[in-house]
SEVOFI-348569 format. One record per residue (C-alpha): residue number from 0; residue in one letter; x, y, z. Coordinates in steps of 0.2 Angstrom, whole numbers, plus 5000, padded with zeros to 4 digits. Example, Ala and Ser with C-alpha at 12.3 -4.5 7.8 and 13.67 -1.06 7.14 Angstrom:
2
@seq:0	type:A	east:5062	north:4978	up:5039
@seq:1	type:S	east:5068	north:4995	up:5036
//
This chain:
467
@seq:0	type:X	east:5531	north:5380	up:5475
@seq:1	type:X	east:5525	north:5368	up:5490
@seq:2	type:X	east:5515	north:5355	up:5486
@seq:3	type:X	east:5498	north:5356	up:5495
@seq:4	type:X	east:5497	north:5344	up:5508
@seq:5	type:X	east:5478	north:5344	up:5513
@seq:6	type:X	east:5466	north:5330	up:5513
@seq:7	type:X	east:5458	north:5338	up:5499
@seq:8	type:X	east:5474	north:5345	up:5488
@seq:9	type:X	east:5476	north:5333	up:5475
@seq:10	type:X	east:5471	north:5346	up:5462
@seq:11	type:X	east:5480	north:5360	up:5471
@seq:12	type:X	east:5499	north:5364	up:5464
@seq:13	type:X	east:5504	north:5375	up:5477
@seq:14	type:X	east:5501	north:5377	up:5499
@seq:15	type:X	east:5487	north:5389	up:5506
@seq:16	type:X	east:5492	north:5405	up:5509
@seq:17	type:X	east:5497	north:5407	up:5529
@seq:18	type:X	east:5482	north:5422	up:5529
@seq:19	type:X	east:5468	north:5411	up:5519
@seq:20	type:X	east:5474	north:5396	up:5535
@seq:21	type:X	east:5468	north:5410	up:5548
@seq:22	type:X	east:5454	north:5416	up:5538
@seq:23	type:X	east:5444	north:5402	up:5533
@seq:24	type:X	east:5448	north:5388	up:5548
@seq:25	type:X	east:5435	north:5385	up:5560
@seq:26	type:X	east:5446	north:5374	up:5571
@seq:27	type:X	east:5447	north:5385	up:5585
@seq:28	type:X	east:5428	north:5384	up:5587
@seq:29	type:X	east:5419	north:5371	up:5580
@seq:30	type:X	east:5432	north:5358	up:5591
@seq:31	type:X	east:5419	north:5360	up:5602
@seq:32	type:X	east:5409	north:5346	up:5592
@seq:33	type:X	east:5421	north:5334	up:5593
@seq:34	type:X	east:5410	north:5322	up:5604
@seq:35	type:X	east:5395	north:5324	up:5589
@seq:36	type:X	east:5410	north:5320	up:5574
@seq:37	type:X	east:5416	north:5305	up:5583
@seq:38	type:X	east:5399	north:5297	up:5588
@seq:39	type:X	east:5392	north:5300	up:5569
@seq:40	type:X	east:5409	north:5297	up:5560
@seq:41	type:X	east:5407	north:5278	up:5571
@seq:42	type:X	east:5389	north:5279	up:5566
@seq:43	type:X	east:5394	north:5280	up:5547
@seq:44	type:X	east:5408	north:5266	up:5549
@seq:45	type:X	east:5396	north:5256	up:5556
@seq:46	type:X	east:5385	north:5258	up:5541
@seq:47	type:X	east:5397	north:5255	up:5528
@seq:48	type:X	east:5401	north:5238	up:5537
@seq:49	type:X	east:5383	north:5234	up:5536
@seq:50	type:X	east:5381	north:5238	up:5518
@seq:51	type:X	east:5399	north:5230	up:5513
@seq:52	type:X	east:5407	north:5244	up:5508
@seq:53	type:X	east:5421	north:5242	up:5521
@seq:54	type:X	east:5424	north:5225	up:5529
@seq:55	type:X	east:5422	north:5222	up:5547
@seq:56	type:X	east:5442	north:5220	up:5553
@seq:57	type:X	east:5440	north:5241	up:5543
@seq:58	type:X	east:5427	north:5246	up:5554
@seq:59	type:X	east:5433	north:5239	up:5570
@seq:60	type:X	east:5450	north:5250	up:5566
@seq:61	type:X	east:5439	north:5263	up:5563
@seq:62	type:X	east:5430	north:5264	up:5578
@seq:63	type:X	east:5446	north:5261	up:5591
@seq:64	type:X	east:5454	north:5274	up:5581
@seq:65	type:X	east:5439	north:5285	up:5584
@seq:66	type:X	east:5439	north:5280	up:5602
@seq:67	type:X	east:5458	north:5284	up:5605
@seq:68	type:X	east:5457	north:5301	up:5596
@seq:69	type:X	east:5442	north:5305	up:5610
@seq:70	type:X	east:5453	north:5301	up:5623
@seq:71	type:X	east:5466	north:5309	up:5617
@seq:72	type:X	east:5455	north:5326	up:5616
@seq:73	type:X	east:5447	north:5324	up:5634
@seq:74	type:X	east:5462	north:5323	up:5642
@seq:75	type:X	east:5471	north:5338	up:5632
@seq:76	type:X	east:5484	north:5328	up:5624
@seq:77	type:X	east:5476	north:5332	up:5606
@seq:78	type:X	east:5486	north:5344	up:5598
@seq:79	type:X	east:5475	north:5353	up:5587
@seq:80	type:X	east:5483	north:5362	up:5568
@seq:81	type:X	east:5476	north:5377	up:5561
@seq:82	type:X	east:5479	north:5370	up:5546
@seq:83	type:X	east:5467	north:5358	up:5547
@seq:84	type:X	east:5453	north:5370	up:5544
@seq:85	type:X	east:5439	north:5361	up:5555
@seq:86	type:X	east:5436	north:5346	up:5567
@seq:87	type:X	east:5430	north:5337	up:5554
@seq:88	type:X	east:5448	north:5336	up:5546
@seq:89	type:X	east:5458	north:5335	up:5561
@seq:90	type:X	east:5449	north:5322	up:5566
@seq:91	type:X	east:5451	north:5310	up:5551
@seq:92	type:X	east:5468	north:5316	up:5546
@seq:93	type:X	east:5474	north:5310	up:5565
@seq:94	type:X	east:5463	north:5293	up:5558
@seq:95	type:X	east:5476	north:5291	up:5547
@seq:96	type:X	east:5489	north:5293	up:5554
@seq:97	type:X	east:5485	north:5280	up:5570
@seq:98	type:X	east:5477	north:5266	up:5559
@seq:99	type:X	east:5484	north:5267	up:5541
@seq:100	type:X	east:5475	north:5265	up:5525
@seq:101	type:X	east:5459	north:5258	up:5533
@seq:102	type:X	east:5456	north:5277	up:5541
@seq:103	type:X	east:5455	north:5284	up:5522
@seq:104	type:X	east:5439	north:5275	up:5519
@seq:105	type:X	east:5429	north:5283	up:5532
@seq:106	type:X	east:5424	north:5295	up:5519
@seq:107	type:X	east:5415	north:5286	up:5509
@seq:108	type:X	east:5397	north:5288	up:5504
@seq:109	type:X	east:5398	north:5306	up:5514
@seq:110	type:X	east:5405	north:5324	up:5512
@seq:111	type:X	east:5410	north:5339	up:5524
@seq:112	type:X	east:5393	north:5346	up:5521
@seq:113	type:X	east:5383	north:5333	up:5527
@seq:114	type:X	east:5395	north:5329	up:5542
@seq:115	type:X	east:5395	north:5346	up:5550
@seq:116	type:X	east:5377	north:5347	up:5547
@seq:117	type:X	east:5373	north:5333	up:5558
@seq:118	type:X	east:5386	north:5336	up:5569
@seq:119	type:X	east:5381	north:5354	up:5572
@seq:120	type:X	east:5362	north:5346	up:5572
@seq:121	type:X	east:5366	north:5332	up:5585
@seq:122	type:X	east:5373	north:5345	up:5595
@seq:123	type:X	east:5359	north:5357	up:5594
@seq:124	type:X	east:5345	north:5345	up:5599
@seq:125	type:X	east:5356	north:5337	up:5615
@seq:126	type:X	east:5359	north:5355	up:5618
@seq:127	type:X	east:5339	north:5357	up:5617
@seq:128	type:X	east:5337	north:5343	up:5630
@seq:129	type:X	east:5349	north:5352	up:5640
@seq:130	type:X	east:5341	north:5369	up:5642
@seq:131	type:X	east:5325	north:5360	up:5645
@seq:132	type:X	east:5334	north:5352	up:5660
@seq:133	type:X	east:5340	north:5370	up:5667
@seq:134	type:X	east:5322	north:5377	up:5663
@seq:135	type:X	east:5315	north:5362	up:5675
@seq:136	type:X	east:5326	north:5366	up:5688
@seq:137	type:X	east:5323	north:5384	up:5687
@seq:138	type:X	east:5302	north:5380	up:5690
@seq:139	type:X	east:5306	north:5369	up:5703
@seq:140	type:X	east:5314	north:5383	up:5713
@seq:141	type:X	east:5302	north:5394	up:5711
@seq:142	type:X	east:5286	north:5381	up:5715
@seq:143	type:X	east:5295	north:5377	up:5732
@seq:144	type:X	east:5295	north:5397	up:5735
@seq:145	type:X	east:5277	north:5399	up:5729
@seq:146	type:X	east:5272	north:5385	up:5739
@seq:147	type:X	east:5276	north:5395	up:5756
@seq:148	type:X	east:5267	north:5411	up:5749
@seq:149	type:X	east:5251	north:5406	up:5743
@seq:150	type:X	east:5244	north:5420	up:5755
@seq:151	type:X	east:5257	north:5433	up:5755
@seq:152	type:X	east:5248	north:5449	up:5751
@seq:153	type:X	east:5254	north:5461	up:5738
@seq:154	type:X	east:5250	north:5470	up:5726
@seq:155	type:X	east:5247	north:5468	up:5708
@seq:156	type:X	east:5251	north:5482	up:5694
@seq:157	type:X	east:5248	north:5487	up:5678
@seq:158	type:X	east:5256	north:5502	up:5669
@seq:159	type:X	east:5267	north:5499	up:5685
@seq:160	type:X	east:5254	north:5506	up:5694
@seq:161	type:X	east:5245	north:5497	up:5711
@seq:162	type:X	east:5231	north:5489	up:5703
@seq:163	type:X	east:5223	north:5474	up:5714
@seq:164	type:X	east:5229	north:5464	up:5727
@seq:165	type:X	east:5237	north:5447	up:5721
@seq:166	type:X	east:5247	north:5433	up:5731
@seq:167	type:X	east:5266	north:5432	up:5730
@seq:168	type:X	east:5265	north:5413	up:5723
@seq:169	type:X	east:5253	north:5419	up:5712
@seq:170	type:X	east:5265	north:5433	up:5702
@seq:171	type:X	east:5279	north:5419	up:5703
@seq:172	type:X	east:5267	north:5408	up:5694
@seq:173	type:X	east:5263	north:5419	up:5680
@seq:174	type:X	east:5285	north:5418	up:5678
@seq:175	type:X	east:5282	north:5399	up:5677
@seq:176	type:X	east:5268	north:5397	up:5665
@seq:177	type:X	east:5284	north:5409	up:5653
@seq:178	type:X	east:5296	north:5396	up:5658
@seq:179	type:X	east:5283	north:5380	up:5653
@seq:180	type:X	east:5281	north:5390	up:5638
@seq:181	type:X	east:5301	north:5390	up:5632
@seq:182	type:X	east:5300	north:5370	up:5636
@seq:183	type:X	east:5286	north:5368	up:5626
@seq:184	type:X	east:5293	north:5380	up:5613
@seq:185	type:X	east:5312	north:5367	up:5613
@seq:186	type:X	east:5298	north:5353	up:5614
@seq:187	type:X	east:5293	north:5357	up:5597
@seq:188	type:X	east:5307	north:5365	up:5589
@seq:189	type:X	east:5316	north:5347	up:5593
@seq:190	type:X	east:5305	north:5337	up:5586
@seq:191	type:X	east:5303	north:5345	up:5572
@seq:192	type:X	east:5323	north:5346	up:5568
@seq:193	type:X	east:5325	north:5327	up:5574
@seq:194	type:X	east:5332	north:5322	up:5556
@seq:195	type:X	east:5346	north:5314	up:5552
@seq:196	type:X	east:5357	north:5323	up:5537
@seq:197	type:X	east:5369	north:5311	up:5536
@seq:198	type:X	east:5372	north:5301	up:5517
@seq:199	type:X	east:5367	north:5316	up:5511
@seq:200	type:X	east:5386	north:5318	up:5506
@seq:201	type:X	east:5390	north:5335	up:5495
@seq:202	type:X	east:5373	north:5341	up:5488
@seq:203	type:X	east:5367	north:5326	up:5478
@seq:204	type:X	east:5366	north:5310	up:5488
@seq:205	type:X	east:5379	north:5295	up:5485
@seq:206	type:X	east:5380	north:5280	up:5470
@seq:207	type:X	east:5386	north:5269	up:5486
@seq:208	type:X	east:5371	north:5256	up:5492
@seq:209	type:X	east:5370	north:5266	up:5508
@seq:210	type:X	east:5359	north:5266	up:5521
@seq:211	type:X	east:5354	north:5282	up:5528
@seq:212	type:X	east:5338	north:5273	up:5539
@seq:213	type:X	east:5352	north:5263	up:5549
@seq:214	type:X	east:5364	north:5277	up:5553
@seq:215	type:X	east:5349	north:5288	up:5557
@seq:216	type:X	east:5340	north:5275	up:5572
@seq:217	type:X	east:5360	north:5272	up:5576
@seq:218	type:X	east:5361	north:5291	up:5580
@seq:219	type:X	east:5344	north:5291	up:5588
@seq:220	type:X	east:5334	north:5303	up:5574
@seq:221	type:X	east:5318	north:5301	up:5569
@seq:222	type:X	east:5321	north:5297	up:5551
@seq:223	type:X	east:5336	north:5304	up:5538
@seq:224	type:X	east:5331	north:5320	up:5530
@seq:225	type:X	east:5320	north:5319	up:5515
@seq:226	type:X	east:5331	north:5330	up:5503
@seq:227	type:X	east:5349	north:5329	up:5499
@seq:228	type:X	east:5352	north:5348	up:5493
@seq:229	type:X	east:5342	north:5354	up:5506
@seq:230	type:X	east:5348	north:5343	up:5520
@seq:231	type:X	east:5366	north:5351	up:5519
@seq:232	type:X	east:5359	north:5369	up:5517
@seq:233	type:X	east:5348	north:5370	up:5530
@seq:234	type:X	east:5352	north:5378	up:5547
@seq:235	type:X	east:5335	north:5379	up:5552
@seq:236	type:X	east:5338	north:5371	up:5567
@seq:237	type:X	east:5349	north:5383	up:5573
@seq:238	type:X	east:5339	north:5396	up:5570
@seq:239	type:X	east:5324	north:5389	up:5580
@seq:240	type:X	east:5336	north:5386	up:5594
@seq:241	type:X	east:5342	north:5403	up:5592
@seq:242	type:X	east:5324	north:5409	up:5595
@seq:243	type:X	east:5320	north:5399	up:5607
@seq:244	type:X	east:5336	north:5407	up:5619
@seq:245	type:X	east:5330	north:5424	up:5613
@seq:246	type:X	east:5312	north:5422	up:5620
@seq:247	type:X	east:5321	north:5413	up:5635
@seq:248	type:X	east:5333	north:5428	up:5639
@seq:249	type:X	east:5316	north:5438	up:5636
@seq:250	type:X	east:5308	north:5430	up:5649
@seq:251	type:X	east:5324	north:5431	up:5661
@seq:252	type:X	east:5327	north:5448	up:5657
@seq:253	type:X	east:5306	north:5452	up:5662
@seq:254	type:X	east:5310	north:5443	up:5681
@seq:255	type:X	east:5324	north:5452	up:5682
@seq:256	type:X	east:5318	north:5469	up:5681
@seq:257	type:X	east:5305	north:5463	up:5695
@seq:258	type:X	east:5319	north:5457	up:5704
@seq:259	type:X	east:5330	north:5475	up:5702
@seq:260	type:X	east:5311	north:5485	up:5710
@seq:261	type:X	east:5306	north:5474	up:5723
@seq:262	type:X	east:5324	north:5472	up:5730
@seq:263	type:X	east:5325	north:5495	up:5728
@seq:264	type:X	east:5323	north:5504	up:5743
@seq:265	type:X	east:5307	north:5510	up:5736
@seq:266	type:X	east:5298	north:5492	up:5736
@seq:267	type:X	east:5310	north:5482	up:5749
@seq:268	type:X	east:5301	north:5466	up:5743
@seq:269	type:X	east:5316	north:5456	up:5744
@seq:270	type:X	east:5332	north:5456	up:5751
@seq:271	type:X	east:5344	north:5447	up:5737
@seq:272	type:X	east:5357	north:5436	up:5745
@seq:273	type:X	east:5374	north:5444	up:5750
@seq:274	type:X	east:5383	north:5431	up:5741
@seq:275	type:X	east:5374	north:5437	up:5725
@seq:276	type:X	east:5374	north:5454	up:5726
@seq:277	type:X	east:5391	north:5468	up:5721
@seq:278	type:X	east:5397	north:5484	up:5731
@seq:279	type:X	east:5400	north:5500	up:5725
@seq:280	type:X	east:5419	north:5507	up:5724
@seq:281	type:X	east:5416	north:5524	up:5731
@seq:282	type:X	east:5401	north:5523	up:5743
@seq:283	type:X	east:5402	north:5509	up:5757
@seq:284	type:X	east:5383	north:5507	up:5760
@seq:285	type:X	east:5377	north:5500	up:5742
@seq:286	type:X	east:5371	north:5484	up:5739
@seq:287	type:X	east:5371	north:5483	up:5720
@seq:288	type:X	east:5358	north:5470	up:5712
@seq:289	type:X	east:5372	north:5465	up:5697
@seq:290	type:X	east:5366	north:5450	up:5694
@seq:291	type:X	east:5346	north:5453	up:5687
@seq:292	type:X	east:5354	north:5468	up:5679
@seq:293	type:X	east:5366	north:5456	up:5671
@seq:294	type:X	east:5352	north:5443	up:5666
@seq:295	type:X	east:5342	north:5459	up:5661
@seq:296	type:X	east:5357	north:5466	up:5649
@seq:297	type:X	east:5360	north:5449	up:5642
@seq:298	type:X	east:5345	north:5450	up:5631
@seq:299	type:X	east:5353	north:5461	up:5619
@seq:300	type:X	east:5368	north:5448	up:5615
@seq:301	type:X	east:5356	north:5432	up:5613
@seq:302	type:X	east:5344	north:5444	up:5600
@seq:303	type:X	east:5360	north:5452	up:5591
@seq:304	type:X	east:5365	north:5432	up:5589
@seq:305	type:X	east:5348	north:5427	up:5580
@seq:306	type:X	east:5347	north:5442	up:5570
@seq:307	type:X	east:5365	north:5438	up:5565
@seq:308	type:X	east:5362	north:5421	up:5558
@seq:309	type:X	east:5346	north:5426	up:5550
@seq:310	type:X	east:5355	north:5438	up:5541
@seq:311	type:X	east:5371	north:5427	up:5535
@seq:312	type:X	east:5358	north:5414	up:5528
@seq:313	type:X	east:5346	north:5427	up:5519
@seq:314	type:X	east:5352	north:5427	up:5503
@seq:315	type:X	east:5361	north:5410	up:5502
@seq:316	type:X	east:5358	north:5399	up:5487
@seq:317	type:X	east:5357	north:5380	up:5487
@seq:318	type:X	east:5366	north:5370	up:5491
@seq:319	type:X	east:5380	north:5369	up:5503
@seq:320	type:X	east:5391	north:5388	up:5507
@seq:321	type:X	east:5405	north:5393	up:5516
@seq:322	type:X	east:5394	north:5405	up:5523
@seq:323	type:X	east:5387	north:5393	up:5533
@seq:324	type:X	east:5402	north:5394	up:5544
@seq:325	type:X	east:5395	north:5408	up:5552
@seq:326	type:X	east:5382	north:5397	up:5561
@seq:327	type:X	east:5391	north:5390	up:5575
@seq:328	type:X	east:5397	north:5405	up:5587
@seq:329	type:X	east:5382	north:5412	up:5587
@seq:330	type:X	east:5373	north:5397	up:5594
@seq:331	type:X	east:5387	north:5393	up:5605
@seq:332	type:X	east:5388	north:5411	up:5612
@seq:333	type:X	east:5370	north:5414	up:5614
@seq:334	type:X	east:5370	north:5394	up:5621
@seq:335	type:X	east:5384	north:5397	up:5635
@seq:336	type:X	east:5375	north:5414	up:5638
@seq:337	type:X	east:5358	north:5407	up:5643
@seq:338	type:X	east:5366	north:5392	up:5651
@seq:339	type:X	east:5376	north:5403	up:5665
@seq:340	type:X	east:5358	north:5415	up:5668
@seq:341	type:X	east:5348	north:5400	up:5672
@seq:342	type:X	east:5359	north:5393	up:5683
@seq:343	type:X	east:5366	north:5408	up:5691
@seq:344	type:X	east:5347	north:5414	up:5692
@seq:345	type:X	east:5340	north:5398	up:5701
@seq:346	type:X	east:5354	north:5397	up:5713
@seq:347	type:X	east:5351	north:5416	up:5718
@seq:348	type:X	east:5332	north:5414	up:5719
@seq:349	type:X	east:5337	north:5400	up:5732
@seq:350	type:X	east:5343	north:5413	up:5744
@seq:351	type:X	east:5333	north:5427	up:5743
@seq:352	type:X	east:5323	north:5434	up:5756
@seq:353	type:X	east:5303	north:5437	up:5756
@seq:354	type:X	east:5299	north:5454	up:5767
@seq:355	type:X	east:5279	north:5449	up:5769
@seq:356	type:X	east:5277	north:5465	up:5779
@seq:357	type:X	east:5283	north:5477	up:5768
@seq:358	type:X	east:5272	north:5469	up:5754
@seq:359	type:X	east:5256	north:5470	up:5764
@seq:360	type:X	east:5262	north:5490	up:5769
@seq:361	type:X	east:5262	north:5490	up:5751
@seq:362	type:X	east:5244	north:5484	up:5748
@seq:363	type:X	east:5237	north:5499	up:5757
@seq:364	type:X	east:5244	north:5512	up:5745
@seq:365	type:X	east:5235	north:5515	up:5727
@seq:366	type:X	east:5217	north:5509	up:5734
@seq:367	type:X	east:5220	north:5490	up:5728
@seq:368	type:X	east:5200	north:5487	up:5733
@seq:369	type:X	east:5191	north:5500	up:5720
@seq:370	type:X	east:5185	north:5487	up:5708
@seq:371	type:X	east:5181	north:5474	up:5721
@seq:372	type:X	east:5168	north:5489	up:5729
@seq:373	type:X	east:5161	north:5493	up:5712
@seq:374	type:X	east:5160	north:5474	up:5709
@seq:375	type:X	east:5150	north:5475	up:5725
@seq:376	type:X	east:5136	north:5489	up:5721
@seq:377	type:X	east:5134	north:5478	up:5703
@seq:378	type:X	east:5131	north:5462	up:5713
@seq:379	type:X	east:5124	north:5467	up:5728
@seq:380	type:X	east:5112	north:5483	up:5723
@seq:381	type:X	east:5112	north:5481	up:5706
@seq:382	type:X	east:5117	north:5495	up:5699
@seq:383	type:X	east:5124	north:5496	up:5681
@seq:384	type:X	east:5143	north:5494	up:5681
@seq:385	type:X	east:5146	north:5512	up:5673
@seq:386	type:X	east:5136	north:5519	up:5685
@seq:387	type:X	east:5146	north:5510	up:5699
@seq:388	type:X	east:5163	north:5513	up:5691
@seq:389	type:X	east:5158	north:5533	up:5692
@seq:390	type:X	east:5151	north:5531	up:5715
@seq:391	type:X	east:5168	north:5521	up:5717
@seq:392	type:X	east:5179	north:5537	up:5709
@seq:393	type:X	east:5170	north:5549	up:5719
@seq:394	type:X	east:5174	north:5536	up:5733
@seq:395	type:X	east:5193	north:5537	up:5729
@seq:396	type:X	east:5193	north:5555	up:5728
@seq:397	type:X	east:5186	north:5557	up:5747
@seq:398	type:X	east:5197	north:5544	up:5754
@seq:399	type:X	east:5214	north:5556	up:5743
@seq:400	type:X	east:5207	north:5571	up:5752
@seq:401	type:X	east:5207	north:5563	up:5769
@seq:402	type:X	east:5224	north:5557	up:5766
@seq:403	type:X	east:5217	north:5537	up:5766
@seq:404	type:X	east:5220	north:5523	up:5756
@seq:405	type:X	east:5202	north:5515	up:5751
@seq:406	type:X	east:5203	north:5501	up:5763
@seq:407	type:X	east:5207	north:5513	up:5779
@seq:408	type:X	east:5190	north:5520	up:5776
@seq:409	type:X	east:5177	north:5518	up:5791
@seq:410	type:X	east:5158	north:5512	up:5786
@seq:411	type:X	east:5151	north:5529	up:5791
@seq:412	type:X	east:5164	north:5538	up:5780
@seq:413	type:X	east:5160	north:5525	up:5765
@seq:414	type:X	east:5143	north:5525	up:5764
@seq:415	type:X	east:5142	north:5545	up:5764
@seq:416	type:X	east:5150	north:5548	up:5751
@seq:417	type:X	east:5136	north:5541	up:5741
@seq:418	type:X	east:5119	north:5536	up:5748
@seq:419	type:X	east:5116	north:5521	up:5737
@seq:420	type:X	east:5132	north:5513	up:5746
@seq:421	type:X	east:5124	north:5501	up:5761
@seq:422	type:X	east:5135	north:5497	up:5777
@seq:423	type:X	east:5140	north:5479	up:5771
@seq:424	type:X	east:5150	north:5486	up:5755
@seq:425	type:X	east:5163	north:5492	up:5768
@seq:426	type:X	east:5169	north:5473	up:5769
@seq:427	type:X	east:5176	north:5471	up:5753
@seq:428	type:X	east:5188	north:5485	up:5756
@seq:429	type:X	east:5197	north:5473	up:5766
@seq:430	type:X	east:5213	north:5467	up:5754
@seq:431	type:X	east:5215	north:5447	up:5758
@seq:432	type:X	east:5195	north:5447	up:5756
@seq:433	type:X	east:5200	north:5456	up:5739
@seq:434	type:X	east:5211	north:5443	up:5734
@seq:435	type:X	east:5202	north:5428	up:5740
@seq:436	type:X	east:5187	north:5433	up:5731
@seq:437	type:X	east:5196	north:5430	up:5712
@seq:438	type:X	east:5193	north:5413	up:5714
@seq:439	type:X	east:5190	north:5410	up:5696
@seq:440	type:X	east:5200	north:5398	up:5686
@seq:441	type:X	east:5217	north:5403	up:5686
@seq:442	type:X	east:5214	north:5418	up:5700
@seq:443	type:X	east:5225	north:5426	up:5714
@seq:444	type:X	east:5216	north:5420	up:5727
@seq:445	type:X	east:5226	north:5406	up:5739
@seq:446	type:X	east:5216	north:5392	up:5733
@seq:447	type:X	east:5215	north:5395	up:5714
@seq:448	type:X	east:5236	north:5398	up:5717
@seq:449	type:X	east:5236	north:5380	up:5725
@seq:450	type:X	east:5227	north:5375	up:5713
@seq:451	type:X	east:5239	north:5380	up:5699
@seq:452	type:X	east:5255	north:5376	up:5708
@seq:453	type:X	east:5246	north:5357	up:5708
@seq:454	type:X	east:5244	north:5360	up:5692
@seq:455	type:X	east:5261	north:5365	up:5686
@seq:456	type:X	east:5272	north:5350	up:5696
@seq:457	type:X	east:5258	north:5336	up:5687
@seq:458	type:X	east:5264	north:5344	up:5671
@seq:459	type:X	east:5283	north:5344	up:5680
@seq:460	type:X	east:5283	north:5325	up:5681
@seq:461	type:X	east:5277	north:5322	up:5663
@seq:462	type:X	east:5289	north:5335	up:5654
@seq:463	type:X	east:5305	north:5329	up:5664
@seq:464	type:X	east:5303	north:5312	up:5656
@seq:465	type:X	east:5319	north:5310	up:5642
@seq:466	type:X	east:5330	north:5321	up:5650
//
């Protein structure tokens, strides 16, 4: 039989099996961390100069090595081998090859397990800094639209229903305070994952006088991880980040169906951009909005991605398993997938029209001012809210039966529907005096939406810093 010719197949008698090559690689995804092998492999090199476990004339080898094989996969001309299994091995196996001897000793004091676990961690957090960016970018866009429709009328729902009049900035600031929420969410999720497993080597730590502090700052982690076994186990991180695209693509997916209604026929809120909207094959008139049904439908792939790795990591026992393989196209795909909606999102949010008419048409359907004239019989006349709530129905009956919304009713007709209504109530049926009267902290009205758009570029310039 054919002597095994791995990095690892001293004890082996005979070659892998062609199928087990195919099965068990991870080459033809994980190359994608070749950037995050390279910097900590030079990391480690430089450590075990500092702790004399190489020499100096070893380490600087090392490192040009390192720096040649990056070239070498930037500009394509690294030819990747199945039979490598991962990055990890292709990497240090070309080592060898261009430098000699001095390349074998880059695997001292450390194991596979706790170089793809910092690998796979380093590129995790600087893909949290990354998303953080796009999500920046994203709020920018929509605070230079809300800044122009402060006191663009339309109107506010629930149950999808016409509720109360609300500014246009003001609903696009409710999408903002989701997106500050995903940045906080990465905030957190990379500060508590800043770690460094590195010099964790296979499960148990290392007899070499390492030093796990120095590789750590070198890398730009907090700290090193505090336990070997779990340190090379733990995919944590991942998971975090998984959740924290999920409730992203959540968030994406609500603005979209927004974006789907107001751009219909029915609502006619906006008019999406031609250059991000589709056609239809078989009828010439349709403008399809594919693109927030696209962001809208993505949401399923990112969730089946975190339920995925939860599930390959349930019943996993310490410390390192091949299972853990399974963690990295599911990040990358849910990653790559979030990445292209909030570009594409933020770009196609730049060119979209505002139809201010049709919103204010709309505010004159569904009688948006109800509560503000039952607000007004409890403030003005004093009459207990139930009571009020019960004169304000028989009110929105009348107006149904005439054919009116509330706010098309004249004072004569108002106050005889009900003789405890006085003349003045008829001007709070007027919708921008409805929205400019809930002026309360974080309000609809212009001014409390001004107020919050302030509010949200203060917190811009501070949570912008580090990326």
């Amino acid at each position: 039989m054919k002597e095994n010719n791995k990095l690892w197949g001293g004890r082996f008698s005979s070659s892998s099996a062609k199928l087990l090559e195919e099965f068990n690689t991870s080459l033809p995804f994980d190359k994608r961390l070749y950037k995050q092998d390279i910097k900590c492999s030079k990391a480690h090199a430089k450590m075990l100069e500092k702790c004399e476990i190489i020499n100096t004339k070893e380490k600087d080898l090392i490192i040009n090595g390192l720096e040649t094989i990056e070239s070498l996969i930037d500009s394509g001309e690294f030819k990747f081998c199945i039979s490598d299994e991962d990055i990890h091995m292709a990497v240090e196996k070309k080592l060898i090859e261009l430098i000699g001897d001095s390349g074998k000793k880059l695997h001292t004091a450390r194991s596979r397990n706790d170089q793809v676990a910092v690998d796979f961690r380093l590129f995790v957090l600087e893909q949290n800094k990354y998303i953080r960016s796009l999500l920046i970018n994203l709020i920018e866009t929509l605070i230079n639209i809300s800044q122009s429709h402060t006191d663009t009328i339309m109107p506010g729902m629930t149950h999808l229903q016409h509720a109360q009049p609300v500014n246009f900035a003001f609903i696009l600031c409710a999408y903002v305070n989701m997106f500050m929420r995903d940045i906080h969410r990465l905030e957190d999720s990379y500060k508590q994952n800043n770690y460094c497993p590195l010099g964790s080597a296979a499960l148990a730590g290392t007899p070499y006088n390492t030093d796990r502090f120095y590789t750590a700052r070198e890398l730009g982690f907090a700290s090193p991880t505090l336990n070997a076994m779990d340190s090379v186990s733990d995919r944590d991180f991942a998971l975090d980040f998984l959740y924290s695209l999920s409730v992203i693509v959540m968030h994406i997916s609500r603005f979209a169906e927004e974006l789907v209604l107001w751009s219909s026929s029915e609502f006619a809120f906006i008019t999406l951009s031609d250059s991000y909207s589709t056609g239809s094959s078989i009828m010439p008139q349709k403008k399809n909005p594919d693109i927030p049904e696209l962001l809208r439908g993505k949401s399923g792939r990112v969730y089946g991605n975190l339920i995925s790795l939860l599930t390959t990591l349930k019943g996993l026992p310490l410390a390192y398993n091949k299972d853990t393989q399974e963690d990295k196209e599911c990040v990358f795909d849910s990653l790559d997938t979030i990445d292209i909606s909030l570009r594409i999102l933020n770009d196609m949010l730049k060119e979209i029209t505002i139809n201010k008419q049709n919103m204010e048409n709309a505010c004159k359907m569904g009688h948006l001012t109800a509560t503000d004239l039952a607000d007004f019989l409890v403030q003005a006349v004093k009459i207990p809210f139930r009571e009020a709530h019960h004169i304000v129905g028989k009110v929105v009956a009348y107006a149904e039966s005439c054919n009116k919304d509330l706010s098309e009713l004249t004072e004569d007709e108002l106050c005889k529907v009900d003789s405890k209504i006085p003349k003045e109530a008829h001007k709070v049926l007027d919708i921008y005096t409805s929205m400019n009267s809930r002026n309360s902290y974080g309000g609809t009205s212009t001014a409390s939406t001004q107020a919050q758009i302030q509010s949200i570029i203060a917190w811009l310039e501070i949570h912008k810093i580090g990326l």
